[in-house]
N, C-alpha and C positions, 0 to 999 in steps of 0.2 A: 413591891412590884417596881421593875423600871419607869423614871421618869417618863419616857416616851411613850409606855404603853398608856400611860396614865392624858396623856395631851388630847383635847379634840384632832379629828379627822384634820381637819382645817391647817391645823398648827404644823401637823406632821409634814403635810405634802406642802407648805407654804414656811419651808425652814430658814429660809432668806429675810423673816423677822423675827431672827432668835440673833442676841447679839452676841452671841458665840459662835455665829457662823460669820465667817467669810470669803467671799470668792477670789478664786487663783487671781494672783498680777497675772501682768504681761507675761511678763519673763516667765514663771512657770507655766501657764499657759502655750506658750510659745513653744516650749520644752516636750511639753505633753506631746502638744504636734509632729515635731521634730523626730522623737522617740518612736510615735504611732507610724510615723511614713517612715520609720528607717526597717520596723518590724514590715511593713509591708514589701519592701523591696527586695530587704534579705533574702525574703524565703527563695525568690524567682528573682534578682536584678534582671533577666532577659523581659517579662512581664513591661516593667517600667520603660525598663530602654527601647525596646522596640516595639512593643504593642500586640496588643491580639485582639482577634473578633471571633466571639464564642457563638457556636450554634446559631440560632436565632436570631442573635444579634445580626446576621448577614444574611441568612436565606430568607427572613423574613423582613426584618425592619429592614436595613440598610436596601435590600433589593427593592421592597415597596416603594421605600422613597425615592428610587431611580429612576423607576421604572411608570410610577405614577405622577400626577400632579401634586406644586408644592401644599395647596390645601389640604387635597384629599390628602397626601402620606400625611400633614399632621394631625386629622380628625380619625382617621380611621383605628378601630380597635382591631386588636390582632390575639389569636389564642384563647377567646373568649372573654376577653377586660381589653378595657383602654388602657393605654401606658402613655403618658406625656413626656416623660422622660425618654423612654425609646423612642419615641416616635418624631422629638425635636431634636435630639442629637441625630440621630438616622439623617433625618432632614439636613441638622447642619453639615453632617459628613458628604452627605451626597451632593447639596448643590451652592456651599460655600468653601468647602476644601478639596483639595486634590486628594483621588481617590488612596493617593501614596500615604499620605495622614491620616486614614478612617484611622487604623490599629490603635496609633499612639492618642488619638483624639476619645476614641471608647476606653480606653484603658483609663487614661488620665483624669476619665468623665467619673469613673469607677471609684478612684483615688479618690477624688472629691470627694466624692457622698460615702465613703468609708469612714474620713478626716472631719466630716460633717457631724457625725455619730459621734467620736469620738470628743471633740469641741463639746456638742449638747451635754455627753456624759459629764466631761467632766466640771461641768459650768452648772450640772443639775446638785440643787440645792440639797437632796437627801444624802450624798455624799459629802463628808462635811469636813473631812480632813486630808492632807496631803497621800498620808500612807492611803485611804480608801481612795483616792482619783487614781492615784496609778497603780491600784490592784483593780481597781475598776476598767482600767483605758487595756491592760491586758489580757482581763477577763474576755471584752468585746474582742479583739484581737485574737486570742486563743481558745476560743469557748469551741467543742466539737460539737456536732461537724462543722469546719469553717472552710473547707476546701470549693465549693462549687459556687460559695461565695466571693470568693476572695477575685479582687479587683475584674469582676465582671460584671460589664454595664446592664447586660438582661435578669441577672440574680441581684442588682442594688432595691428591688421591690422586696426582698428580707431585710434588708439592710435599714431600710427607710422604717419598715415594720415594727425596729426594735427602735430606731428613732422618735417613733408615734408613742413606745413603752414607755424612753425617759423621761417625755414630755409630760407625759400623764402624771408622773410622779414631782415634777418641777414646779418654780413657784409661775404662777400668773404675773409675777409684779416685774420680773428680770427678762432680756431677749423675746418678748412678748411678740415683735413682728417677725421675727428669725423663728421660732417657735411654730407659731400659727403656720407661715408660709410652708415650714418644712411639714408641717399635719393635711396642708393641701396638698404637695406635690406629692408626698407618699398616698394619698389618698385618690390621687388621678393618676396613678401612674400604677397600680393594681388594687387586688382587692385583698390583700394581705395584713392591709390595716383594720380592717371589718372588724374583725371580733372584740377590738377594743373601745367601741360606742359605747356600749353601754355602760363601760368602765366610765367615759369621759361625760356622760349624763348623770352616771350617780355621784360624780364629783361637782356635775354643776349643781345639784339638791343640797347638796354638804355644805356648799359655801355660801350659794346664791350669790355670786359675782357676774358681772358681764364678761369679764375676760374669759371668765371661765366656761360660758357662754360660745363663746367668739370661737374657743378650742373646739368645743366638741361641734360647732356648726363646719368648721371646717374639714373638718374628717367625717364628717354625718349627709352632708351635703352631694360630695363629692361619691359619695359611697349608694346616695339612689342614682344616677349614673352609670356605677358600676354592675348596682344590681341589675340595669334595666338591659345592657349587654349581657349579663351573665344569662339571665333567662332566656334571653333569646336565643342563645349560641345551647344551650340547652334544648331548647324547644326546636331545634334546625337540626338536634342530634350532631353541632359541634363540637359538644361536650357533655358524651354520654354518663348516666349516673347510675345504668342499671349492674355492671360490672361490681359494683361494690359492695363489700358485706361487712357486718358489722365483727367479725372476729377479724377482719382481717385489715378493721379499724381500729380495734386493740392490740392489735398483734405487733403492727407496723407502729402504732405511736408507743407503745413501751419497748419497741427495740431499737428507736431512734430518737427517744426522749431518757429513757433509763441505760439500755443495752449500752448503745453507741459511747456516749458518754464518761459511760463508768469503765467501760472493758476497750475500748476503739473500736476498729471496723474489723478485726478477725473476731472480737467477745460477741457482736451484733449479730454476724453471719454464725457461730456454733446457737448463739440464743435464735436465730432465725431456723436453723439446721432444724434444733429442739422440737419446736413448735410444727414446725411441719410435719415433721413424722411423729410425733405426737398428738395430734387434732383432736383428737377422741373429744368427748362432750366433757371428761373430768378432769383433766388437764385444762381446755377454758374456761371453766369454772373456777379452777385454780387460779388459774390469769387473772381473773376478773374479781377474783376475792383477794388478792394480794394489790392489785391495781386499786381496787378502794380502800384500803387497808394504807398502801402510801400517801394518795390524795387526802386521807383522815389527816398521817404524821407532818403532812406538807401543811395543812389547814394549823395545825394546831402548833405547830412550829413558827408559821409567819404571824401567826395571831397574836405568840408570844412578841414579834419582835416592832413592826411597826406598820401600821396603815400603808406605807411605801409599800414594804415589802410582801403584803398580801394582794397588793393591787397587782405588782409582778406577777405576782401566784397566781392568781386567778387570770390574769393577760396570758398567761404561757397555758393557760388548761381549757382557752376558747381558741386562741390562736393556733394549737398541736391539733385539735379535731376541726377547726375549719381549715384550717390550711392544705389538713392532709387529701381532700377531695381534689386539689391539682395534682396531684401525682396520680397520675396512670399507668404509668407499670407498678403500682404495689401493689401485686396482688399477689395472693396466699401462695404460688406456685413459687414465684420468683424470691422468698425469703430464703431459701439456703443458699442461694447462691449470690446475696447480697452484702456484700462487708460495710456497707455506708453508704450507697450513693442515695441520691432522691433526700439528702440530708436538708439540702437547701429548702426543702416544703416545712421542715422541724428546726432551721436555726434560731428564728426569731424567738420559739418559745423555751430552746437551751439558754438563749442569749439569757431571757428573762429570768427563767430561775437560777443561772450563777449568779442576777446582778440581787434576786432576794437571796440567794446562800451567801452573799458578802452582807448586805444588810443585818442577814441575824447573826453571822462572824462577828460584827461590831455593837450589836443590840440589844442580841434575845439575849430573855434571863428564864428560869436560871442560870450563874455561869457555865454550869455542866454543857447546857445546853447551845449555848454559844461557841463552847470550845469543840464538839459535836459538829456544828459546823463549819469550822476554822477547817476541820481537818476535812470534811465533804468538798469543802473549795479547794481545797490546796489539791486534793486530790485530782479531783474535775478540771486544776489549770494542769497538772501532770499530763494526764492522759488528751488532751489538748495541745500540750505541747509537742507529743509524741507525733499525734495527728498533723501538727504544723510542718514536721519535720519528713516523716514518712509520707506521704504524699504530694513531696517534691517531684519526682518523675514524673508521674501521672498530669501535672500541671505544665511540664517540658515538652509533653508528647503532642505538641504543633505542628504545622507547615510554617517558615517565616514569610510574613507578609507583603514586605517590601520585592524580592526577587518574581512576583508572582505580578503584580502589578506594571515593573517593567515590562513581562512578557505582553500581561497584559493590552499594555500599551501600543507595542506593535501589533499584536492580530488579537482584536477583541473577540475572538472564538476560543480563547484559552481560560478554561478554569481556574477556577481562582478558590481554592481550596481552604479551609477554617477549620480553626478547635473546634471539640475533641478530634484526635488523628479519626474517629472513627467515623466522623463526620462528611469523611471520602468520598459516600454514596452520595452525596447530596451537594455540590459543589455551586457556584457562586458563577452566573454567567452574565455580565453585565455589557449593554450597548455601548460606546464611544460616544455616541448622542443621548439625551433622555428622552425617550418615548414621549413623556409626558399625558399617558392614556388617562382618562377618561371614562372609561367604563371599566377599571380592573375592580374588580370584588374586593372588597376588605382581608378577605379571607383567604386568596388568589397563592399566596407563597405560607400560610398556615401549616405547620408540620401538624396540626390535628387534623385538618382537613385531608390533607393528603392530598391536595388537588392545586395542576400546574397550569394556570394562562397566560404560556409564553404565546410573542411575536411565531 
């Protein structure tokens, strides 16, 4: 059997006292960075250079923080979770920069906490060699769906999510306070990180460290918090739970966990097509006996390879079914006519099993089986790459933001319009002065809510 399978729990996920490991210099490090923000700009240079503010990012956060007090916008949760991130950046955009700076100021916020990810990845201990940091740094990069993620400040709550993954799997002894901090602000900033407590408890029984302690307090912590909003906004019928059925809890995570993935967003939409006009009771059946039939070869696959990469596995099979309860348009009508979107609810748990399909690429044994998944990854960054590429337009299709703002400027009754183009209906109307109100609801600019308390 491989040496690894053969090492305690401990050893695995704490591979920064093997002295066969060592962490990138500078210089490579530096490099890694350099490479990851140049894949990020490529795809869109208009993105970087000039900025944008996506959905939410403006009808909700940005506008609250305008329009209400500087406490309240940064206490208030919005969407049914608290966000700290939205909701201090909003903050800083609104009432320490000129409104001409929001786009590039969310954008660049984006950048950051992409570059963040990518730093943890490759500084995390279970990758242990040069060729695995930068099959790794691209993995995160190009893992599909990556599009609804990409350099936007209201979707960095996935992005943090697969950050809270690496961490799990990293040592306790290295970037301990960069670490911790980053398991808080993903953890205050939604509830995307949830599903991996338990992960981060059964690791403190493993080791019995305080550090290790210290992790899981800080993602566990932060996450009664978030459940104590979530029910609420629940129980106010913010966020309804009766719409949801369990086929079309399986339907939708294996056709944006498997589909997507393997085939892109025209394979997801004919397997979404399928399923719909097929529904019958023996065809879910089917689903659902081929769906545990994978989760077996997934178990038995990472089992082969390492404690790392079963913690993946199992991080990506809590994170794909809790995650999926924020998406509200997936429901069983809407799959044929869906090629990918609502991906962003299932990145974090692709993120996770490419970053286990590189794990048993370099691990599991047998060899057969290792080479088995060399070729699952390389396939998985293919059709990822395709996705990087082909859903260029769809990421162009903005208003630019700076010409809107001068309008703005002269007569503050001009709209001020944001991504997606299709985001038209719902336009951006902001005072000259800040209200500074006082009694505006939390909930006030909520696109679930659906309810407006303007001036």
């Amino acid at each position: 059997m491989h040496p690894a399978v053969l090492q305690p729990a401990s050893a695995q996920l704490e591979d920064s006292l093997s002295p066969a490991w060592h962490p990138p210099t500078r210089r490579q490090l530096a490099l890694f960075l350099l490479v990851g923000l140049l894949v990020l700009f490529c795809r869109l240079p208009r993105l970087l250079l000039q900025g944008r503010v996506f959905a939410e990012e403006g009808t909700t956060y940005l506008r609250y923080a305008w329009n209400a007090t500087p406490l309240r916008a940064f206490l208030a949760p919005h969407q049914g979770y608290y966000s700290l991130l939205d909701n201090l950046v909003a903050l800083v955009a609104a009432r320490l920069l000129p409104l001409s700076a929001t786009a590039l100021f969310f954008t660049w916020i984006a950048a950051a906490v992409q570059l963040l990810l990518l730093f943890l990845a490759v500084e995390c201990e279970a990758f242990r060699t040069p060729l695995e940091r930068w099959l790794t740094l691209f993995a995160l990069l190009l893992v599909a769906p990556n599009l609804e993620t990409w350099l936007s400040l209201e979707n960095c709550q996935s992005i943090l999510a697969v950050a809270a993954a690496v961490i799990l799997i990293s040592s306790t002894r290295r970037l301990f306070v960069l670490r911790a901090a980053t398991l808080l602000l993903g953890a205050l900033t939604s509830i995307t990180a949830v599903p991996l407590i338990p992960l981060f408890w059964l690791r403190v029984w493993q080791q019995r460290s305080r550090r290790a302690v210290v992790f899981a307090l800080s993602i566990t912590l932060p996450a009664l918090l978030q459940g104590a909003v979530l029910f609420h906004a629940i129980r106010t019928g913010d966020r309804p739970i009766s719409s949801h059925q369990f086929r079309v809890l399986v339907a939708y995570i294996s056709s944006r966990v498997i589909a997507l993935p393997l085939t892109t967003g025209r394979g997801a939409q004919y397997f979404g097509r399928f399923l719909f006009e097929h529904s019958g009771m023996s065809w879910m059946l089917t689903l659902y006996a081929t769906s545990a039939v994978l989760l077996l070869l997934g178990f038995l696959l990472f089992r082969q390879t390492s404690r790392a990469a079963l913690f993946l596995f199992f991080g990506a099979l809590l994170s794909s079914t809790f995650d999926w309860y924020g998406c509200f348009s997936c429901t069983y009508n809407r799959l044929p006519i869906s090629s990918g979107g609502e991906g962003r609810y299932f990145f974090a748990a692709n993120a996770m099993l490419l970053l286990a399909l590189l794990l048993a690429a370099t691990r599991a044994t047998p060899r057969w089986i290792s080479r088995a998944a060399a070729i699952l990854f390389a396939w998985l960054m293919v059709t990822g790459t395709f996705h990087y590429t082909r859903m260029r337009p769809y990421l162009n299709d903005y208003p630019a933001w700076q010409p809107q703002v001068r309008r703005w400027q002269l007569d503050e009754r001009q709209p001020i319009f944001i991504a997606p183009a299709f985001w038209k209906t719902n336009p951006l109307y902001l005072t000259h002065q800040h209200p500074n109100r006082t009694d505006l609801p939390a909930n006030a600019y909520d696109s679930l809510a659906a309810r407006r308390f303007d001036n």
